[in-house]
Structure formats: structure tokens, C-alpha cells
TORMARVO-865967 format. One record per residue (C-alpha): residue in one letter; x, z, y. Coordinates in steps of 0.001 Angstrom, whole numbers, padded with zeros to 6 digits, always signed. Layout:
N
AXZY
...
This chain:
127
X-038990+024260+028802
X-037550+027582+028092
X-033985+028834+027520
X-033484+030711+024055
X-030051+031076+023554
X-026598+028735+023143
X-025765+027197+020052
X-022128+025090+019440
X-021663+025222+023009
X-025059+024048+023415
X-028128+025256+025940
X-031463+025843+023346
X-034474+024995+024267
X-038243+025196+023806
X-041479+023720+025190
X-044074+026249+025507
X-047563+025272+023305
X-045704+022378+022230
X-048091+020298+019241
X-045452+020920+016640
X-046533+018722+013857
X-043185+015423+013134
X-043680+013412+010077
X-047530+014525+009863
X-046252+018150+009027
X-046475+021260+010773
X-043544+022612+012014
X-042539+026284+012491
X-040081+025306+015285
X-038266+022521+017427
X-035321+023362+019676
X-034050+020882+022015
X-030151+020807+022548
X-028310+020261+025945
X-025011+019773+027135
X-023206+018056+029939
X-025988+017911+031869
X-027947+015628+028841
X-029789+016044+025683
X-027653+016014+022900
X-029604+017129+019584
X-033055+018526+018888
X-033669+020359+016001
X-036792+020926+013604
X-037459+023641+011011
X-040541+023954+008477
X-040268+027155+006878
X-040640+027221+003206
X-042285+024390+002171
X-043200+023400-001593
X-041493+019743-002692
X-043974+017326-002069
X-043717+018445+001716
X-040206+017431+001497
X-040755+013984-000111
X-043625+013342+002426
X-040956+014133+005475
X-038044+011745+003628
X-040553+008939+002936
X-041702+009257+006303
X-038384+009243+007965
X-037434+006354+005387
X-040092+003982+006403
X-039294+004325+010224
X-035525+004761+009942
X-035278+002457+006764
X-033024+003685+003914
X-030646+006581+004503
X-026846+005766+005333
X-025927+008659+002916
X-027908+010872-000033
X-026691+013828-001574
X-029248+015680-003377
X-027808+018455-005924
X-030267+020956-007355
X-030347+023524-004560
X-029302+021709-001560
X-029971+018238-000082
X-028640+016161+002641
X-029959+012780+003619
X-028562+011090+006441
X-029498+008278+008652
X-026988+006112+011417
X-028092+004133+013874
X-027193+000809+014004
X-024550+000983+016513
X-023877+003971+015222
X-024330+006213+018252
X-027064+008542+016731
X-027925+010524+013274
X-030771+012252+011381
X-030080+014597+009028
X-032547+015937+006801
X-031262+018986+004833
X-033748+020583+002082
X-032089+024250+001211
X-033982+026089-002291
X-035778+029374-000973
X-034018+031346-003579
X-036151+034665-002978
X-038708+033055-004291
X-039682+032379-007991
X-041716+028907-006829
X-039574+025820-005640
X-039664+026240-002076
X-037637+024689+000620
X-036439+025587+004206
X-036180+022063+005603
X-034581+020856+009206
X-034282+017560+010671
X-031625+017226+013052
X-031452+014147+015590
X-028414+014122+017444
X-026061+011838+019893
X-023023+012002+018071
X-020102+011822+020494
X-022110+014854+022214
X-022368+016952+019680
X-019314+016288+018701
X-018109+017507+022078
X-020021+020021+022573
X-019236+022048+018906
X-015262+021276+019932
X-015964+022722+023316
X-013923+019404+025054
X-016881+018274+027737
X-018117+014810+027675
């Protein structure tokens, strides 16, 4: 792994020649998240995709998550997100509209996280 940069208090991450395809889709990036010592989020960006590529990735993540905890999908800007069951971890999959662009096009992340982590880690408390 290499160090990028800090993000909310966070150490970035990558792996090196990492086989960046999740959800059957290639990825441009994924950036893995550390604080106090743990992982704490990891993040993945495609970089613009057309909308089937986004259904694909929220069917996929539906059928191994099951249906998302929470859905808001207005014209430009989605959020679907996903709690565990003891409510310890989330997905997030947020779809923004590549508005330079004529063509629907999306920048798309997923974002796995340990909540009470990130949570500390953005207020800057420790764990």
C-alpha cells in the first residue's frame, strides 16, 4: 500500500496494480481509509459512466446487500444507502450527472465504511 494524502482526518491509501474491477465494473480508483490504527472506509470511483453502468452496480450491490436501508434518487443526484444489520457498517452509492457533458453520464462512488470510525475520525475525537 501507498500513502496519497489525508482525508477527514483519515490516512489514504492505495495498492499498487491493484485488479480494480467491484460489481463486474472497472474502476478508475479505490482508496482505502485508516484511522486509529484500523481501517475505517474504502472508497471507489468509476469515472463517467453511462446509466446502465449505474443500474448494473445498484443491482449488484442489491442482490448481495439485499434492499437499500434508504433511496433518494432526484434527477441529478442519487444516494442509495445500505446498514448492516447491527448497524455497525454502511454503503453508500452516490450517482452525480456529469453536467459537462451533453450525454447522461455519471461519476459514481461506493463508499463502505465503519461508522463509529468515520464518525470519529471526520470529528477529529479518536476512537
Amino acid at each position: 500500500m501507498q500513502k496519497v494524502d489525508r482525508k477527514a482526518n483519515m490516512d489514504r491509501y492505495v495498492i499498487q496494480n491493484e485488479e480494480k474491477r467491484v460489481v463486474g465494473t472497472e474502476v478508475a480508483s479505490i482508496y482505502y481509509l485508516f484511522y486509529g490504527g484500523g481501517l475505517c472506509r474504502i472508497e471507489v470511483e468509476w469515472w463517467p459512466q453511462d446509466n446502465s453502468t449505474y443500474g448494473r452496480i445498484r443491482a449488484g450491490l442489491t442482490e448481495v446487500w439485499g434492499s437499500p436501508s434508504k433511496a433518494d434518487e432526484s434527477a441529478r443526484l442519487h444516494m442509495i444507502e445500505w446498514i448492516s444489520s447491527n448497524e455497525r457498517t454502511r454503503g453508500q452509492l452516490l450517482a452525480m450527472e456529469n453536467v459537462k457533458t451533453p450525454e447522461l453520464d455519471w461519476f459514481l462512488t461506493l463508499i463502505i465504511e465503519e461508522r463509529a470510525c468515520s464518525k470519529s475520525a471526520i470529528e477529529g475525537k479518536g476512537l
